[in-house]
C-alpha positions in Angstrom: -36.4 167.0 144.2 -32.8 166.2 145.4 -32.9 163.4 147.7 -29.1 163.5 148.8 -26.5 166.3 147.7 -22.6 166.0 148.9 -19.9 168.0 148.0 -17.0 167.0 146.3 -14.8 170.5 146.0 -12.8 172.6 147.7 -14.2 175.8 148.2 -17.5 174.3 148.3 -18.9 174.0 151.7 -18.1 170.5 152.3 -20.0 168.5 155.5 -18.4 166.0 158.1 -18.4 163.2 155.8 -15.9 164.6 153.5 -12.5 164.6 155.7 -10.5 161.4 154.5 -11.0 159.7 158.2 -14.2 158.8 157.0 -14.3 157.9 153.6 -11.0 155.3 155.2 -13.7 154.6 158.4 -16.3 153.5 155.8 -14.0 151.3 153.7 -13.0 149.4 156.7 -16.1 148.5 157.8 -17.9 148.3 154.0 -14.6 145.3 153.5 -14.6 144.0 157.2 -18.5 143.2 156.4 -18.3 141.8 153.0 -15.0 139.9 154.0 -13.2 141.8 151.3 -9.1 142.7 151.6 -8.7 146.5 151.6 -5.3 145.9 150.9 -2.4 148.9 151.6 -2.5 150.2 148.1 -6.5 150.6 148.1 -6.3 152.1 151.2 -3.5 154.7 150.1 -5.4 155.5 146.8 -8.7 156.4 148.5 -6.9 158.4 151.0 -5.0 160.4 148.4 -8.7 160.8 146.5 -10.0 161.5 149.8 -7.5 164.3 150.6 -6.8 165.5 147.2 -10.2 168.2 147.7 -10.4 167.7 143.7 -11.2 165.0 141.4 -7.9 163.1 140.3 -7.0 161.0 137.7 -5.1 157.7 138.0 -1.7 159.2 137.3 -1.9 162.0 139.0 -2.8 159.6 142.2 0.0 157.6 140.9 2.5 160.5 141.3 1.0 161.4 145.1 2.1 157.9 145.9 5.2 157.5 144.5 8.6 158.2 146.5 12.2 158.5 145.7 13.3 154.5 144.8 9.9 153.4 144.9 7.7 154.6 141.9 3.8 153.2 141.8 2.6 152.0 138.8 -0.5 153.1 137.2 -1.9 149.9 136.2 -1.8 149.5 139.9 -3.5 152.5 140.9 -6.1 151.3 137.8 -6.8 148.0 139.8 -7.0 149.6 143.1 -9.7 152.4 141.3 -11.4 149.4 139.9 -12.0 148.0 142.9 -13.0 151.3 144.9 -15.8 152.1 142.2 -16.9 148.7 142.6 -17.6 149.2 145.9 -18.9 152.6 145.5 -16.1 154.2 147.8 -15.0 156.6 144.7 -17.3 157.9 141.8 -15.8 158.1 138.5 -16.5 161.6 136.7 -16.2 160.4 132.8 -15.8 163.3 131.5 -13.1 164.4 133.4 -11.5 160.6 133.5 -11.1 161.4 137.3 -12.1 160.4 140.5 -13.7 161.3 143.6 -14.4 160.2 147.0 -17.6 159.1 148.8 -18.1 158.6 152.4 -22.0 157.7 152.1 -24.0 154.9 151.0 -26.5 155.4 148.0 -29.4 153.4 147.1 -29.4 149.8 145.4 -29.1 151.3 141.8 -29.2 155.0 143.0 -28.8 157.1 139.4 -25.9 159.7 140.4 -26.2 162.9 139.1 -22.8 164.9 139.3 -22.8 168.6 138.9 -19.7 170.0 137.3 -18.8 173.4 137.4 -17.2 174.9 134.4 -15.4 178.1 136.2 -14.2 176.5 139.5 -14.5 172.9 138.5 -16.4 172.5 141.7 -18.3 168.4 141.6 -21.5 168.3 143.3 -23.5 165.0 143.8 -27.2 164.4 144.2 -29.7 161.6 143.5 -33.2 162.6 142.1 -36.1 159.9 142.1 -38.0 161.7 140.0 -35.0 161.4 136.8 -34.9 157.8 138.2 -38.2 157.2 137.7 -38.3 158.6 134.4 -34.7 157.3 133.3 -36.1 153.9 134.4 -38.8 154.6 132.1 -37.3 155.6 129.5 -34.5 152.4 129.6 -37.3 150.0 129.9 -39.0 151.6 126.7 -35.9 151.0 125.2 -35.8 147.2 125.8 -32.3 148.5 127.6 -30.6 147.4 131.2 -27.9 149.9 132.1 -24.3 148.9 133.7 -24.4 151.9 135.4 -26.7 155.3 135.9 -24.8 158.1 136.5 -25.4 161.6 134.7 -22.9 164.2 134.2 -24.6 167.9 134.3 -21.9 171.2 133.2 -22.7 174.1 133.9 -21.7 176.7 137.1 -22.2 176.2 140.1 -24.3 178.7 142.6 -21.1 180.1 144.3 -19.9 180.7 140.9 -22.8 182.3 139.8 -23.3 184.8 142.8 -19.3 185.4 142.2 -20.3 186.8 138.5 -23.7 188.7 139.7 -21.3 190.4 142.1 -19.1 192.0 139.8 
């Protein structure tokens, strides 16, 4: 069923792809190809996503970024987000109203699926075809073209869950 999981927590075992060289490797080369500016600020936002091993809201990447005399604003950090998502180099988890990084390329209109942990708040990510299938079924029932197909699952995760069998 899953086509593609990746880890977005610490404490879950997280592959190669998830150290912050990468996610900054693939930005570089996603904006040198598409002749896009990954200006300083994008670049320092992703990295502090990218390192932060949790998702993080804007003002908490605001607050990473700022220094003594020299405060970032987060209607910048917004623009910068804006831009990442955009370009699928963060994901945004809605419910949390926080991001997280991605160093891998998904599918033209891949449906995310996010798995959130309730106890560790642990992220996991996969894509399904068969919930695309029947998503894209179900939208073209409905007469309806989505923006966007991401879905948000709660629940605990499997490290959680062998945590609670074992006490």
């Amino acid at each position: 069923m899953t086509e593609h999981r990746h880890p977005h927590e610490a404490g879950h075992e997280a592959g190669p792809c998830c150290g912050g060289d990468a996610v900054i490797e693939r930005a570089e080369r996603l904006c040198r190809e598409r002749d896009l500016q990954f200006t300083r600020l994008r670049r320092d936002v992703l990295k502090a996503v990218a390192e932060a091993g949790r998702p993080l809201g804007a003002y908490d990447i605001a607050e990473r970024l700022s220094e003594p005399g020299r405060r970032v604003a987060a209607v910048s950090v917004y623009r910068a987000l804006d831009f990442l998502t955009e370009h699928d180099l963060v994901h945004r988890i809605a419910s949390r109203n926080a991001f997280v990084p991605c160093a891998h390329s998904h599918g033209e209109g891949a449906g995310l699926v996010f798995m959130i942990c309730r106890s560790c708040g642990g992220i996991d990510e996969t894509t399904s075809p068969e919930i695309e299938d029947q998503l894209g079924r179900t939208l073209a029932r409905a007469g309806f073209r989505p923006a966007s197909r991401i879905l948000e699952v709660e629940g605990e995760c499997e490290a959680c869950l062998q945590r609670e069998g074992a006490a």
